[in-house]
Backbone as ProteinMPNN parsed JSONL, in Angstrom:
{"seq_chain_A": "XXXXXXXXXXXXXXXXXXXXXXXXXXXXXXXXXXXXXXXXXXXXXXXXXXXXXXXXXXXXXXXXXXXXXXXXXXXXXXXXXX", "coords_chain_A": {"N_chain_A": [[0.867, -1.162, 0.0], [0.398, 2.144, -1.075], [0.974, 5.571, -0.719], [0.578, 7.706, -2.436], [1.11, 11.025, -3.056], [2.49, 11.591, -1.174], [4.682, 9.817, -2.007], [5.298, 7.776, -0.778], [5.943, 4.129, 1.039], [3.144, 2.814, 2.851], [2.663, 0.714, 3.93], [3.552, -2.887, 3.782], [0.63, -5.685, 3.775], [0.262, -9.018, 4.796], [-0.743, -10.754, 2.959], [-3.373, -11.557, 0.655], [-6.067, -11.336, 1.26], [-9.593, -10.258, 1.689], [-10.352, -10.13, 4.302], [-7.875, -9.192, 5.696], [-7.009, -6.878, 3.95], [-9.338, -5.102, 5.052], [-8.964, -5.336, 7.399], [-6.768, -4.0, 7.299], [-7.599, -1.124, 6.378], [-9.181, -0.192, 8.104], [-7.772, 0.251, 10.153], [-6.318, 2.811, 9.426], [-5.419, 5.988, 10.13], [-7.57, 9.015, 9.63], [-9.269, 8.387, 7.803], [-11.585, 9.405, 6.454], [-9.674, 11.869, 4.739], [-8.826, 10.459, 2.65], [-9.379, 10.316, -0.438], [-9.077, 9.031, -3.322], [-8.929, 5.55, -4.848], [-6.308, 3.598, -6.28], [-6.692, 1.037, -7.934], [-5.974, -2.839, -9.336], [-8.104, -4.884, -10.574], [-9.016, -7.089, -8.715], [-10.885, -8.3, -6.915], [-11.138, -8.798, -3.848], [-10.039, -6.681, -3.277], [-11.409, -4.543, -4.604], [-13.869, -4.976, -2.692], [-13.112, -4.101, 0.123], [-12.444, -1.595, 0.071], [-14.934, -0.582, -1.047], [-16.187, -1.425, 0.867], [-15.132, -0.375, 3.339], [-14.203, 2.311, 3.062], [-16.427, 3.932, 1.808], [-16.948, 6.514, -0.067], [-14.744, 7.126, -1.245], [-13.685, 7.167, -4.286], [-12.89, 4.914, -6.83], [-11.101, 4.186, -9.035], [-9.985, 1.653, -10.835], [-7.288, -0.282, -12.44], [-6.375, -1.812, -14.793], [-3.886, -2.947, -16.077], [-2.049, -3.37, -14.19], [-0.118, -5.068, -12.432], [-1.168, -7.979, -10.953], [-0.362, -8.396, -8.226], [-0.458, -6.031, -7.231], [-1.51, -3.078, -5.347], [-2.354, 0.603, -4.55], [-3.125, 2.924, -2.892], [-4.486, 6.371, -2.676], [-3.973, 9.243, -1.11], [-4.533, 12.481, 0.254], [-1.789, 14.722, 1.717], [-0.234, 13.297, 4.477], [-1.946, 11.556, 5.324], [-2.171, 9.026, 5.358], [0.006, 7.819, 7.003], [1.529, 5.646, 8.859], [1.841, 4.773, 12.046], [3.117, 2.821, 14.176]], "CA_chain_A": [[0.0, 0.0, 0.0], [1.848, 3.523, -0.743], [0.689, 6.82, -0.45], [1.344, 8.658, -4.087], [1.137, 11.998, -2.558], [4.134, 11.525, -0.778], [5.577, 9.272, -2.923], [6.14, 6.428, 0.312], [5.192, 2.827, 1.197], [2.389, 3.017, 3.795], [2.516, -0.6, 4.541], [3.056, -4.163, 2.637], [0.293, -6.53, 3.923], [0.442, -9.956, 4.461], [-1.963, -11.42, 2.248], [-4.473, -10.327, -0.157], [-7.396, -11.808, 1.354], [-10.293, -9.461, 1.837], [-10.05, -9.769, 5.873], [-6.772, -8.336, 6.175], [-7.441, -5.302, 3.691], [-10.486, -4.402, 5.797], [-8.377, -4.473, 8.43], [-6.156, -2.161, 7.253], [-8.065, 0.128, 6.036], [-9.927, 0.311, 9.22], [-6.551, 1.227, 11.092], [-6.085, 4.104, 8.851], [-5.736, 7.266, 10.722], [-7.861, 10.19, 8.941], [-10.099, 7.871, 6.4], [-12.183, 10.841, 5.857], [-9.23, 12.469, 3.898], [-8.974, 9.735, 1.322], [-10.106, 11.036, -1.723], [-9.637, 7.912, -4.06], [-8.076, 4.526, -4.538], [-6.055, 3.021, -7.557], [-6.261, -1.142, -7.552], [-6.338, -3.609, -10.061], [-9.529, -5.573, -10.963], [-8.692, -7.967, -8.384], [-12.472, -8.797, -6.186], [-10.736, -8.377, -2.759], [-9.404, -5.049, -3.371], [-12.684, -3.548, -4.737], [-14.872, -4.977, -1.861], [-13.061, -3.944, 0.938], [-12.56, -0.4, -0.324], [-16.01, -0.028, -1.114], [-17.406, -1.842, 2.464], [-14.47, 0.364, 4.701], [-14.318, 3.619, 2.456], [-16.953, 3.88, 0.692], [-16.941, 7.601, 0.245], [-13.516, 6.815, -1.924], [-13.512, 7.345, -5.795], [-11.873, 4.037, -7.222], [-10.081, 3.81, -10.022], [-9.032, 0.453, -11.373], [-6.347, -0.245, -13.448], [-6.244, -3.013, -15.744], [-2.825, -3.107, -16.803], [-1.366, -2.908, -12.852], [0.201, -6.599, -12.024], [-2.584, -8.501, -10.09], [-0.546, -7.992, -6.817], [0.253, -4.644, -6.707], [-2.629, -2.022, -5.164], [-2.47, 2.352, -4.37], [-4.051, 3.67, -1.939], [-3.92, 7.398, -3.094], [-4.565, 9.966, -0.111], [-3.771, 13.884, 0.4], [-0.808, 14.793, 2.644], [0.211, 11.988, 5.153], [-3.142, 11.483, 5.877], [-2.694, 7.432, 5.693], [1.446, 7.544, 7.27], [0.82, 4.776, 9.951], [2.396, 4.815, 13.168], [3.382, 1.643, 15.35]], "C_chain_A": [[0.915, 1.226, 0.0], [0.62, 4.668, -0.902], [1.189, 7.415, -1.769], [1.08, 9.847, -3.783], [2.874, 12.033, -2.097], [5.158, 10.699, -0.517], [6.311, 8.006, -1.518], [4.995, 5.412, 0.659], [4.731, 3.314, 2.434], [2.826, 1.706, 4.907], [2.473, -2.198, 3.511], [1.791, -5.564, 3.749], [0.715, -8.113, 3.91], [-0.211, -11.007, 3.721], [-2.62, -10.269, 1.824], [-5.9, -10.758, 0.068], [-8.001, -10.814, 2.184], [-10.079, -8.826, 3.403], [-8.98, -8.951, 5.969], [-6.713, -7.048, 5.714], [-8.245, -4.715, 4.467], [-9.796, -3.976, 6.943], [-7.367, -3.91, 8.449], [-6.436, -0.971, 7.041], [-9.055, 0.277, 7.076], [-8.824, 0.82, 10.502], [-6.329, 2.409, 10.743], [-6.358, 4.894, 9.605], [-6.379, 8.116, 9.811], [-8.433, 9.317, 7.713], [-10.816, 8.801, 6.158], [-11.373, 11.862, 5.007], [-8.495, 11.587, 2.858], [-9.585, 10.303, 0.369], [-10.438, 9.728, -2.922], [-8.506, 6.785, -3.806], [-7.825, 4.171, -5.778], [-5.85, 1.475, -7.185], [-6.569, -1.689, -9.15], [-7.549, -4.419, -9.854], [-9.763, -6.863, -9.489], [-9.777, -7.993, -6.763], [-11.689, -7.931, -4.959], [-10.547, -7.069, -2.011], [-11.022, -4.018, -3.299], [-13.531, -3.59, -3.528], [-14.688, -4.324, -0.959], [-12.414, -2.558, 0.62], [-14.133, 0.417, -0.611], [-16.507, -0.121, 0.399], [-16.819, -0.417, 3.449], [-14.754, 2.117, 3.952], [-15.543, 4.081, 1.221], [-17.657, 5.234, -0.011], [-15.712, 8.17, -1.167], [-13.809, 6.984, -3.402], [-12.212, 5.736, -6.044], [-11.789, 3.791, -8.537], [-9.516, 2.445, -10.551], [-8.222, 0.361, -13.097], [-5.971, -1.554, -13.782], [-4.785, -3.295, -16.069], [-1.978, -3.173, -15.598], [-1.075, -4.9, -12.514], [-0.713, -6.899, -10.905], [-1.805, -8.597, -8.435], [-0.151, -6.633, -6.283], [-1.456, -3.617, -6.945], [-1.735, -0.935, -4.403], [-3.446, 2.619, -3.41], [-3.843, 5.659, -2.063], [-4.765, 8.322, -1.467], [-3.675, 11.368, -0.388], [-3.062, 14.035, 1.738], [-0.554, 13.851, 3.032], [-0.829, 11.444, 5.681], [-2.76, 9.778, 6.48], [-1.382, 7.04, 6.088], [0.71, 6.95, 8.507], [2.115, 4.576, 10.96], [2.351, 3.476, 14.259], [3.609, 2.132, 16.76]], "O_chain_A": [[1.88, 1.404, 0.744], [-0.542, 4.393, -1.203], [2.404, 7.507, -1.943], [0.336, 10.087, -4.734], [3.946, 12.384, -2.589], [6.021, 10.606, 0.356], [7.461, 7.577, -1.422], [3.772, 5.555, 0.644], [5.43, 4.039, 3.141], [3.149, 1.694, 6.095], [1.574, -2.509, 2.73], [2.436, -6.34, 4.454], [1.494, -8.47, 3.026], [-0.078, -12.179, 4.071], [-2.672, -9.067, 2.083], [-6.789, -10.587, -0.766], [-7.42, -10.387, 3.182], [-9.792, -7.676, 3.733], [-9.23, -7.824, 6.398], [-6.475, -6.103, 6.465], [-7.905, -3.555, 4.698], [-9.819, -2.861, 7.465], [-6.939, -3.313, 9.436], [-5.815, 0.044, 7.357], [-9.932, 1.081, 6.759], [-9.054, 1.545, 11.47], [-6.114, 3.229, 11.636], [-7.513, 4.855, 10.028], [-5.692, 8.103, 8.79], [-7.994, 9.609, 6.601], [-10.43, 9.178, 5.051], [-12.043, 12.75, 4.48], [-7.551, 12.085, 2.244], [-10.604, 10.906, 0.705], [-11.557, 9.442, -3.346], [-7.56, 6.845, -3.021], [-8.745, 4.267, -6.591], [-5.08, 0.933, -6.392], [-7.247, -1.076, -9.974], [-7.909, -4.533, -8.682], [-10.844, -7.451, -9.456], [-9.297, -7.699, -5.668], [-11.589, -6.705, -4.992], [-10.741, -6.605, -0.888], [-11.512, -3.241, -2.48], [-13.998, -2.519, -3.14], [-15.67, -3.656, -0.636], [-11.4, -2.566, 1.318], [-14.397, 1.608, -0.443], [-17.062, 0.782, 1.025], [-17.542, 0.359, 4.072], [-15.516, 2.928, 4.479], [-15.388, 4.452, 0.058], [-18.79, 5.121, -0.48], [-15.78, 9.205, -1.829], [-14.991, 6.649, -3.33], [-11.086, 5.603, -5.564], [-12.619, 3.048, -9.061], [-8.286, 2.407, -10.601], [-8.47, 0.729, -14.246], [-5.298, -2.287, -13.057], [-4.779, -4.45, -16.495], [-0.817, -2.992, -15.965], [-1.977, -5.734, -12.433], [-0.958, -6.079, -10.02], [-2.539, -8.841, -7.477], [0.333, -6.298, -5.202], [-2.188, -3.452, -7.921], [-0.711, -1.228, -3.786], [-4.644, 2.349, -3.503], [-2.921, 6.134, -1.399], [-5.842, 8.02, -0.953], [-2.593, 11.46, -0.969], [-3.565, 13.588, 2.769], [-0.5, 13.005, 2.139], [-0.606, 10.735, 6.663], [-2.97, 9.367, 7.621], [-1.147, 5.893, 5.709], [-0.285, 7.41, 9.067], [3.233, 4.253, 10.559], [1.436, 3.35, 15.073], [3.809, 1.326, 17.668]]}, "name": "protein", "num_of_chains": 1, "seq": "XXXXXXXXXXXXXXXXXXXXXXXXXXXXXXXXXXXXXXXXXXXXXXXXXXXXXXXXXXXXXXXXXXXXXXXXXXXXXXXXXX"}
C-alpha cells in the first residue's frame, strides 16, 4: 500500500485476502481524507474499499500486475504509526 502523494510505502500486507485489507483500512488514521483509490480488478481489493471507504472514488487499473494495489490519499493522511 503507498501513499502517491508523498511518494512512500504506507505498509506491505500480508496477504491479499479481503479480511486483512479491511483491516487495514480500518486502522487508517484520517479515512475521511482519502479522496480515491487506484487497484487492479482484483475482487478483494474492490470490496473492501467499497465496504471500509466507501466515500472513496476508485479507479481500477487493468494493466497494474494482479498484486500490486495504491491507496492514493492527500498529505500523510494514511502515514501509519506503530
Amino acid at each position: 500500500i503507498t501513499n502517491i502523494g508523498d511518494r512512500c510505502l504506507v505498509d506491505m500486507l500480508d496477504n491479499r485476502r479481503k479480511v486483512t485489507i479491511v483491516e487495514f483500512l480500518r486502522s487508517l488514521p484520517n479515512p475521511e481524507k482519502i479522496q480515491a483509490a487506484s487497484t487492479d480488478m482484483y475482487r478483494p481489493y474492490r470490496e473492501a474499499i467499497q465496504e471500509v471507504l466507501p466515500h472513496v472514488l476508485c479507479a481500477f487499473e487493468r494493466f497494474l500486475e494482479p498484486k500490486q494495489a495504491l491507496i492514493h490519499t492527500t498529505g500523510s493522511s494514511t502515514t501509519r504509526t506503530n
